[in-house]
VOGU-3710 file (C-alpha; in Angstrom, 3 decimals, decimal comma):
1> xxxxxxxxxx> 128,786/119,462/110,491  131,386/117,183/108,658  128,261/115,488/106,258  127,062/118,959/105,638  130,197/120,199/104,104  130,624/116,977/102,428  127,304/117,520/100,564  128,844/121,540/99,677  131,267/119,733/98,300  129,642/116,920/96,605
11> xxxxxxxxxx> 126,433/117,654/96,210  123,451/115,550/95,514  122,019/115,576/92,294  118,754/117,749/91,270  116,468/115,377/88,778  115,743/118,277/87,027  118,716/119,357/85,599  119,043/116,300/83,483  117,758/115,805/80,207  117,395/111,699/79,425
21> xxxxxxxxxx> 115,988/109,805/81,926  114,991/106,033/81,634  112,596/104,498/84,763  112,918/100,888/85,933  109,983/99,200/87,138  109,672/95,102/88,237  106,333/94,987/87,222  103,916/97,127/84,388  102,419/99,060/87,348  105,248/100,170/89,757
31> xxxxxxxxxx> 106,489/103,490/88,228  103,415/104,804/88,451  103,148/103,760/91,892  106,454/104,956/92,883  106,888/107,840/90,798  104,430/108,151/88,348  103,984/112,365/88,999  107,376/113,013/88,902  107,003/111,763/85,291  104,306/113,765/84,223
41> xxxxxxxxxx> 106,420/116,983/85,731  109,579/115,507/83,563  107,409/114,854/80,178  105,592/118,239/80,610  109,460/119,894/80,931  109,862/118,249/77,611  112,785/115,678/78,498  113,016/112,254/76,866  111,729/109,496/79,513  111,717/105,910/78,716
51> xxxxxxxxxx> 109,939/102,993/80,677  111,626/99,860/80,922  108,906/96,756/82,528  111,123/93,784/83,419  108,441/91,193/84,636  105,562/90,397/82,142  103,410/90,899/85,290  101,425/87,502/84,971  101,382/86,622/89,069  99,413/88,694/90,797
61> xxxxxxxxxx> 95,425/90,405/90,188  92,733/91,374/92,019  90,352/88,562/89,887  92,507/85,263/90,828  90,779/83,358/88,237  91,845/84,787/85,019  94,620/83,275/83,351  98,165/83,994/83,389  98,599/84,118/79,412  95,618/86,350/79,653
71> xxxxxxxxxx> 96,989/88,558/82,470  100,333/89,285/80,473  98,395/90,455/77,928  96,004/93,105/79,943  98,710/94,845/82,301  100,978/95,156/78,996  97,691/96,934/77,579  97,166/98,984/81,277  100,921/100,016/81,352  100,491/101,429/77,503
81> xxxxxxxxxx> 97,755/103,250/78,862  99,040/104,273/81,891  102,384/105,860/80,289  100,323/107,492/77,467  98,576/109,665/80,165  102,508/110,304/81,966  103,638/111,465/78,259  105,236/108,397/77,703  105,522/106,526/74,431  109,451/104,641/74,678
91> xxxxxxxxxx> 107,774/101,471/76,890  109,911/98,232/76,405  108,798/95,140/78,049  111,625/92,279/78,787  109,506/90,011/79,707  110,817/88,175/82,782  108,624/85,439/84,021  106,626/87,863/87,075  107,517/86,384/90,748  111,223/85,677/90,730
101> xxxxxxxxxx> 110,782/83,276/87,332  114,241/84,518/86,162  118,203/84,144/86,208  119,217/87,591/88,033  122,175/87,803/85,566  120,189/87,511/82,492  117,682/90,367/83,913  121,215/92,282/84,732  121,989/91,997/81,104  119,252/92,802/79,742
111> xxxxxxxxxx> 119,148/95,939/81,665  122,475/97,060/80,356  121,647/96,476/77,327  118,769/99,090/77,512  120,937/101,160/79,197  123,252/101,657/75,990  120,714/101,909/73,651  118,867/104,544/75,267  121,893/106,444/76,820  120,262/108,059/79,707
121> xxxxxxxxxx> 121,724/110,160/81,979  119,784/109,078/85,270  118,342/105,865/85,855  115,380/105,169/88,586  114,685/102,266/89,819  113,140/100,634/93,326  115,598/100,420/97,032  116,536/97,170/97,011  118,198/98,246/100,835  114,334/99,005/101,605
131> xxxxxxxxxx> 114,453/96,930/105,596  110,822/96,612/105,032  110,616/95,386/101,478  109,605/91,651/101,189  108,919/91,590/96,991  111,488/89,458/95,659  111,676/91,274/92,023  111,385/95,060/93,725  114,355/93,394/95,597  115,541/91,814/92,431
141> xxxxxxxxxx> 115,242/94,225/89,758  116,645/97,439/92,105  119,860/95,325/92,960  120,450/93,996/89,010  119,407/97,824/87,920  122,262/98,745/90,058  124,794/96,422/88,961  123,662/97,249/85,285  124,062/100,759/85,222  128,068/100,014/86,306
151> xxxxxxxxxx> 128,382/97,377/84,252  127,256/99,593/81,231  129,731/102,163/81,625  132,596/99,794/81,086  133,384/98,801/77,130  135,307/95,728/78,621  132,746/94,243/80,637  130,196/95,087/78,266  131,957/93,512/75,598  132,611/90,538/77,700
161> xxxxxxxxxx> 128,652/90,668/78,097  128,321/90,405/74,136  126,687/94,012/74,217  127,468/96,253/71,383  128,889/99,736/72,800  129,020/101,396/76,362  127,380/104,443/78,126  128,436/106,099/81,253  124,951/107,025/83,411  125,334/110,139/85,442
171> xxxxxxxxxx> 122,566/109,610/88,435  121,229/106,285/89,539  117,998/108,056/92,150  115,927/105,065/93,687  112,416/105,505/94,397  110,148/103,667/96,908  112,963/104,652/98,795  113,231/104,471/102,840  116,860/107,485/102,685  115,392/110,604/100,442
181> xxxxxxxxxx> 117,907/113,044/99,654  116,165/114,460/96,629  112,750/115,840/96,259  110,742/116,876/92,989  107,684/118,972/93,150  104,303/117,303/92,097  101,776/119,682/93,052  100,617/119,831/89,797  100,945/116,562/88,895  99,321/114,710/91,613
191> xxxxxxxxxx> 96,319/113,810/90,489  97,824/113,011/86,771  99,798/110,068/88,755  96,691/108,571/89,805  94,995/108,834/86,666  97,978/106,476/85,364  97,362/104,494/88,116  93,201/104,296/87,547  94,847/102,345/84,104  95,531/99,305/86,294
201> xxxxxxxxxx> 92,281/97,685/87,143  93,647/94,315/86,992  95,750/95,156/90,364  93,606/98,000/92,407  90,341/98,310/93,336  88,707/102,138/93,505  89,201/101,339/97,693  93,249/100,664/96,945  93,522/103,906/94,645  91,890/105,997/97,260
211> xxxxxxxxxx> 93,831/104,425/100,281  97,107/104,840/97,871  95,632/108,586/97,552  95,600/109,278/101,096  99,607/107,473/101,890  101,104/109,481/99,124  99,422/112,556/99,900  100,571/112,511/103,349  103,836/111,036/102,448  104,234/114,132/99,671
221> xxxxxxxxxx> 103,329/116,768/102,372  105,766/115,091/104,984  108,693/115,168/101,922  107,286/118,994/101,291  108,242/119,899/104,847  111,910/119,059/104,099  112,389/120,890/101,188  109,956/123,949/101,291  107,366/122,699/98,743  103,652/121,272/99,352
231> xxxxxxxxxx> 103,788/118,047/98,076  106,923/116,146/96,334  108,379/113,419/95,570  111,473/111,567/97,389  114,244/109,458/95,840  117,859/108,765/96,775  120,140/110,272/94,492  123,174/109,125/93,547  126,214/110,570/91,354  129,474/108,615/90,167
241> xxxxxxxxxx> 131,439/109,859/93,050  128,648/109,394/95,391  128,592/105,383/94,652  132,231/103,835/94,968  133,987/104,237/98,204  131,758/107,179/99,731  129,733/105,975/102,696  129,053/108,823/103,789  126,711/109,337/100,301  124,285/106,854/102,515
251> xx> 123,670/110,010/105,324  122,748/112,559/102,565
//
């Protein structure tokens, strides 16, 4: 009873109703992966969404002889792809050396630095809490995407950073998220997400897209069953007061 009038009284945050949005992912394939239809449903509502790619993605493929110079190159080419087909056309690629080849504080910059120049008012990015996860940079990137998005709302600290400016995000909402408390509908968009992901041959064979089909389908319906809708997807929504001295935010 006492969490359900705290969430009457603070309530969690509806994607939707937002305008700028800028999505997070460790590597060139992951926000398709995690939310790519939620994307397409944002892009065809005619908001502004940005990609930010923070590894160069040159670790991992299904063909472990091509090079890694070679690799950069084709998922940078896949991810352009990929977001053209979500609506996409802000991609920026930092360029992180792919499979924890970075300083955590330069990615955390970096990331703030996006986040003033492209002002959004909700960020996405992976769970780093995840118990399950074992990827160091979804681990990585979801914990210094967290720490940007406060640092960026401070001009002192972003000053002290050598970054130009300061910008106040209103929702951090995590996806590949294991604590949903916000669902968007992607009935429509379902099949557009795996389209996007189709653009990433270098990772998934036609036997992972289809197995990937068959999770997310069953994961939208069991997401659907919580909020009334067929098939959605789930993130963890957050709002200022929901992430400074408000546990209770972690039972929404």
């Amino acid at each position: 009873m006492f969490i359900k009038i705290l969430k009457k009284a603070v309530p969690v945050p509806q994607l939707k109703d937002y305008d700028n949005f800028l999505f997070v992912g460790p590597h060139p394939d992951d926000i398709e992966v995690g939310c790519g239809a939620t994307v397409a449903v944002l892009t065809a509502m005619g908001k502004k969404v940005s990609f930010v790619v923070v590894t160069d993605g040159g670790v991992g493929s299904v063909n472990p002889d091509i090079a890694e110079s070679q690799l950069v190159e084709i998922r940078r080419k896949e991810c352009m792809e990929s977001a053209k087909i979500l609506g996409v056309s802000d991609v920026t690629f930092l360029n992180f050396k792919d499979g924890n080849g970075y300083d955590a504080n330069d990615v955390t910059r970096a990331l703030a630095e996006c986040i003033v120049r492209l002002k959004p008012d909700v960020v996405l990015c992976p769970d780093y809490t995840v118990p399950s996860e074992t990827h160091p940079d979804h681990i990585n990137v979801g914990k210094c995407c967290t720490d940007a998005m406060f640092y960026a709302e401070w001009r002192r600290i972003t000053d002290r950073m050598g970054i130009e400016g300061n910008w106040p995000v209103k929702v951090i909402a995590y996806y590949y998220t294991h604590r949903p408390n916000t669902y968007v509908n992607v009935k429509k968009t379902f099949e557009t997400k795996f389209k996007a992901i189709g653009c990433h041959r270098s990772q998934f064979t036609d036997a992972d897209i289809n197995s990937f089909r068959t999770y997310f389908r069953l994961r939208g319906i069991r997401f659907g069953l919580r909020c009334g809708k067929r098939n959605c997807e789930g993130f963890c929504a957050l709002s200022p007061t929901h992430r400074h001295c408000f546990p209770e935010a972690s039972e929404f």
